[in-house]
C-alpha positions, 0 to 999 in steps of 0.5 A: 417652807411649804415651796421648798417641801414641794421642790424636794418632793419634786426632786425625789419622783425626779430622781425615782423615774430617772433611776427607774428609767436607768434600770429598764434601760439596762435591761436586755427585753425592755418593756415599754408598758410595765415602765410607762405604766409603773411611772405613771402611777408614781408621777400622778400621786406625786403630780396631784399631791405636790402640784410637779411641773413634770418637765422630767417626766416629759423628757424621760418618756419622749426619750424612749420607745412606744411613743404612743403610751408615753406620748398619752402620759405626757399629755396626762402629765399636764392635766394631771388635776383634772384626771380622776385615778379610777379611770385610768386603772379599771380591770381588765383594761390595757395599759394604752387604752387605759392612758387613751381612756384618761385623756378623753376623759379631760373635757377642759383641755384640747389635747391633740397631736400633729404630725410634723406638717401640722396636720391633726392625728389624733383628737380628745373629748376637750378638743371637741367640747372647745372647738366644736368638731367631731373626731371625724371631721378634723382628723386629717385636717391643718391645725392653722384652721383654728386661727383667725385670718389675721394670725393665718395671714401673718404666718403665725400657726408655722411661727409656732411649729418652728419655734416648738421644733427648734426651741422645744416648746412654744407658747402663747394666748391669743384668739382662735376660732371655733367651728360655728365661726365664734372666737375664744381666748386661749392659751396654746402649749406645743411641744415636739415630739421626737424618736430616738435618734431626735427626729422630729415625728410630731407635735403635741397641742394643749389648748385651754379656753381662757375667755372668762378670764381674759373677760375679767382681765379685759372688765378689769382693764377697762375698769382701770382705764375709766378710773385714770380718765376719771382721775385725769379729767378732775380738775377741782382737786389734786389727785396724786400717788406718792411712794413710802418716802413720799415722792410724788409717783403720779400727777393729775390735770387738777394737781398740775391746775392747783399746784402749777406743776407739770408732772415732768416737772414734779414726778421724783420729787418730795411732796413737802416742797408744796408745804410752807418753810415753817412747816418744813422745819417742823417736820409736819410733811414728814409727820403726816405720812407716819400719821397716814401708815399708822392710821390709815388716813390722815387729814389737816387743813392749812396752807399751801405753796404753788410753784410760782410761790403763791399761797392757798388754804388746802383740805388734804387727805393721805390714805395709806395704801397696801398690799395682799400681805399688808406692806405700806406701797404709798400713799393717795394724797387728795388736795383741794384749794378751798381758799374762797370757801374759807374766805366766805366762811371768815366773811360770814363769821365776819359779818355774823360778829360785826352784826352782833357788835352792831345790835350791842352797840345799838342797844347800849345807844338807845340806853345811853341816849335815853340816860342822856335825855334824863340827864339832860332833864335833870341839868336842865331844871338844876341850871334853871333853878339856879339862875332863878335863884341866882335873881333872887337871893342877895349877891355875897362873895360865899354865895357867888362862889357857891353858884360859880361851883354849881354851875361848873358842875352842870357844864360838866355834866353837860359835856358828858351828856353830850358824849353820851348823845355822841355815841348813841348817835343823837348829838345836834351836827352842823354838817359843813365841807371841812378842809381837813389841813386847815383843820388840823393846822389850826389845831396845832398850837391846842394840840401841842399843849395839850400832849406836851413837849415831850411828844413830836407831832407829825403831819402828813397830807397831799396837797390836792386833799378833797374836803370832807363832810361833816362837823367840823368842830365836833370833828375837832373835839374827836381829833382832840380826843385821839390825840389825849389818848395817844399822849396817855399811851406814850407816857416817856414820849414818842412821835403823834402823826397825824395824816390823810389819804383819798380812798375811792374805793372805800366800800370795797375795804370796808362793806359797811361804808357806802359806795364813793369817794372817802378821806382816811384821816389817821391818827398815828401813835408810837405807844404801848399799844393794845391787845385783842381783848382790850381792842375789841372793847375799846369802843365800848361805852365806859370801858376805859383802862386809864384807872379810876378818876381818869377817863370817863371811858367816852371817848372813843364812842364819841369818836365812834358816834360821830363817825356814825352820824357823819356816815364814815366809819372808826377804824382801830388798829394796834398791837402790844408794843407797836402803837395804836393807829385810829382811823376817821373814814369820812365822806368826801364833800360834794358840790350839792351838799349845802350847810346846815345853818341852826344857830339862833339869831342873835336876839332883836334890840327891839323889845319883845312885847308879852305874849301868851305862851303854852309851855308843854313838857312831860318833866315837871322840873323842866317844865318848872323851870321854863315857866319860871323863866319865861314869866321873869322875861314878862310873859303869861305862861301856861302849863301842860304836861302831854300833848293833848292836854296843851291841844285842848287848851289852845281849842279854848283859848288863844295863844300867841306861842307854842314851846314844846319838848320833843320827846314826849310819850304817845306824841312827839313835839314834830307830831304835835307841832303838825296838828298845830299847823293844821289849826294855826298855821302862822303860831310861833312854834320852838321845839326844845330837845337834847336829842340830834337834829330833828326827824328829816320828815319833819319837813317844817322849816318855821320851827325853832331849834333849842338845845338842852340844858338852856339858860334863860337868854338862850331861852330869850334868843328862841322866842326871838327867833320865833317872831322873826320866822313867824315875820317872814311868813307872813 
């Protein structure tokens, strides 16, 4: 509204001065002041109220006589701001002077006049203030001295007194030079000046020193140039201008490093083409950028296409962009790849988890491995007594099936404690090369029973298969294992494949393993299988989901345990409804490797004579027991609880053998057996334990190994092989 008041105003004094014009021009006696004066008085109210360009005016004025007074107001008309009316309207003062007296006041303005040749005439207070000459000094001079070399030599000052005569005006900012040799921007108006008849009789020139402004466009410029140099050299991160629909309008080193674009290839284009199918589907682009306009910014992580179809994890940001009046012109859109830090952020989450798993399942093995010694205590003096007892009641039918039943009770109870010892890592191993496919063809037949018919075995080798590091039969006994499980998942049936691969970089798949060469051996199913939840606790002791009375829930962390021990690693897979793999990652054998022989020798023919014996154990039930069972074969035994006791007992009198249980609170049987040898260096010595093999410090050769629970002949084979070793000592 406001323009278009100003536009009629413009018009209204338009048509005042013309019709003022139109009247004096009709007149017989023209008096060129009165109308100079009358509508310069009209013209410079409505100049500074309205803000009028005054073309009118210029071209009423230089249409008629007295060209000096109205060759004045037409350079007041264009500086009319910067004019107060006070001065042009003092008392006693012409109207020409008065008009002279208001241009030399403008001090922001050169206004001059040149003849046709270019030559000054005339000189205001702005002229000198801007250039630096005297009135004096100028008059009579060209006005091309005000140029640079540049310009003069290019023709430049008569390029603009021909366009301004032939054209009516010219116009144009460019450098000029002051007195002192100093240059400035301006901006130069020229306009002709003509008689009557349309003769030109000059020019009049309006410089105005732009320089502080051409500073802040040159300060501004620079400012941009930096910025895009800075937003093209960034290579890290995709920096790019999108239009309010979100086509790609500008394109930087790093968009084109990250995403695979040239901007020839991408400018134009839709930014969603960098988003997934799915997430094109889903409208996510789209709704980003209305998110980005309503918010003012918007931010999400996921991932990314590049232009040869790879994959990337993006951090992108959109921030909306406006203009003065608050209009959406586009977006910014910042992206950066950051795949490897969120694959270091996983790894570490990864490892933090694996970590926290591994110190649960250590406590859970400590604690099943100490419930497993105690066990072992308590099946070890139940088996004893029974056999003792077995000696010494008459032998009837209800009696024996009563034994019969207490003993399959201990075995029992001595499988699950071996399990227990299995998971806490603690189980005696027999460490062997094992040839994997004779393995598991031996195993065949036993399998088969024991999935039943309605489940199809498959197995799957390569024929040059290493051999493996480990316990064969306990490996057996794990294979068995998984394949129940397997069967209990399929309960209608399906196909158990059983299979192996050479991994040689078995470390780089799973960190934990150590560096070399491993077998993955997998047990492959077609069940129901198993959710996350359950899968995450599958492995823990006694979780089972096979219902009450069903499973002990052993299993797997036998498996696990075992793995463990054999330095290889348990390896789960499985989703509802697409089975259960198990993988066993074992160490493939090498040549230095040499069997671990632990077996007793078979007991010697030859009579074993009465001995002295030093029996030492912390438990009184077992200690009960092989005292028993060691007079009942005929020797002299004597008791002791710890091991210092049985130390001080043997520095009173002799003793013929030592045999000791391993886990003893203050001193260990291996310590224990290590003061022995510094005292009695040829003493018979057996170590009985429930535990793995023994510490790998032990370093003693002569000892005796003897599982828990033990019966009285394995008792017997151990003193036997005791003399043996004491024998070849010697």
């Amino acid at each position: 509204m406001g323009s278009r008041s100003a536009s009629n105003s413009d018009r209204h004094h338009r048509n005042f001065v013309l019709g003022q014009a139109a009247t004096l021009s009709s007149t017989t006696r023209f008096d060129a002041n009165t109308f100079v004066e009358h509508a310069c008085q009209r013209l410079v109210a409505a100049s500074i109220l309205l803000n009028c360009q005054h073309a009118c005016a210029r071209k009423l004025i230089f249409s008629r006589k007295n060209g000096t007074n109205r060759r004045l107001l037409e350079f007041f008309l264009i500086v009319h701001k910067d004019i107060p009316l006070n001065h042009a309207y003092s008392a006693g003062i012409g109207a020409e002077e008065r008009y002279r007296t208001l241009v030399n006041a403008i001090t922001d303005y050169a206004i001059y006049m040149l003849d046709p040749s270019g030559t000054i005439i005339s000189w205001n207070a702005g002229a000198a203030a801007l250039k630096g000459y005297t009135e004096d000094e100028i008059i009579g001079q060209h006005f091309s001295r005000f140029y640079t070399p540049e310009d003069r030599q290019s023709g430049l000052p008569e390029l603009a007194l021909k366009t301004a005569a032939e054209e009516g005006r010219f116009e144009k900012e460019g450098w000029r030079v002051r007195k002192d040799g100093s240059r400035f921007w301006a901006n130069v108006v020229v306009d002709p000046i003509r008689d009557k008849a349309g003769n030109l009789t000059g020019f009049a020139k309006i410089t105005r020193d732009l320089s502080e402004r051409k500073a802040t466009e040159e300060r501004a410029r620079k400012a941009e140039e930096q910025f895009r140099l800075l937003v093209e050299g960034v290579t890290d991160y995709a920096l790019y201008m999108m239009d309010p629909e979100g086509k790609v309008i500008s394109w930087n080193a790093g968009a084109q490093h990250i995403k695979g674009y040239l901007a020839e290839e991408i400018i134009g284009l839709h930014y969603s083409r960098f988003f997934e199918d799915d997430d094109i589907t889903s409208g996510k682009p789209f709704a980003a950028l209305e998110k980005a306009a309503q918010d003012g910014r918007y931010e999400s992580e996921g991932w990314r296409v590049r232009k040869d179809g790879t994959r990337f994890w993006a951090n992108a940001i959109i921030d909306a962009i406006r203009d003065e009046n608050g209009k959406l012109v586009g977006f910014a859109k910042i992206t950066r790849d950051i795949t490897d830090r969120r694959e270091a952020q996983r790894a570490l989450e990864l490892a933090r988890e694996e970590l926290f798993q591994a110190q649960k399942m250590e406590a859970i093995g400590q604690l099943t491995g100490g419930v497993a010694h105690d066990f072992n205590n308590l099946l070890m003096a139940i088996q004893g007594s029974l056999e003792l007892l077995k000696k010494r009641i008459p032998h009837s039918s209800d009696s024996a099936a009563l034994l019969s039943n207490a003993y399959q009770a201990i075995q029992r109870g001595s499988s699950l404690t071996q399990r227990m010892l299995a998971f806490s890592r603690k189980q005696e191993l027999r460490y062997e090369a094992a040839d994997l496919l004779q393995l598991i063809h031996g195993m065949t037949d036993m399998l088969q029973r024991s999935i039943g018919p309605t489940i199809v075995v498959e197995t799957h080798f390569p024929l040059n298969l290493p051999e493996v590091w480990t316990d064969p039969n306990q490996l057996a006994s794990a294979i068995l294992n998984l394949a129940i499980n397997a069967r209990d998942a399929m309960p209608s049936g399906g196909t158990l494949a059983i299979g192996a691969r050479v991994e040689p970089h078995a470390h780089s798949i799973h960190s934990d393993l150590r560096r070399g060469e491993f077998v993955c051996l997998y047990i492959q199913d077609t069940g129901q299988g198993m959710d996350d939840e359950t899968l995450a606790q599958a492995t823990t002791p006694f979780f089972t989901t096979k219902g009450v009375g069903k499973g002990t829930g052993l299993g797997l962390p036998m498996v696990q345990g075992l793995m463990a021990q054999s330095h290889g690693k348990l390896f789960l897979k499985s989703s509802v409804g697409q089975g259960t793999t198990a993988e066993l990652w074992l160490p493939v054998a090498t040549t230095n490797q040499e069997p671990e022989t632990r077996e007793l020798s078979q007991a010697s023919s030859t009579p074993i004579k009465p001995m002295t014996i030093l029996a030492v154990d912390d438990d009184p039930l077992v200690l009960m027991n092989t005292v028993m069972m060691l007079e009942d074969m005929g020797h002299t035994v004597i008791e002791a609880n710890s091991a210092a006791q049985a130390l001080g007992i043997m520095d009173q009198q002799p003793i013929d053998m030592v045999i000791t249980d391993q886990a003893m609170p203050r001193m260990t049987g291996i310590q224990f057996a290590a003061q022995i040898e510094e005292r009695r260096p040829a003493l018979p010595i057996i170590i009985a334990t429930g535990y793995a093999e023994l510490p790998k410090d032990a370093n003693m050769l002569h000892l005796v190994r003897l599982t828990k629970p033990f019966t009285e002949n394995q008792l017997g084979a151990a003193v036997g092989e005791a003399i043996q070793r004491q024998t070849v000592r010697k």
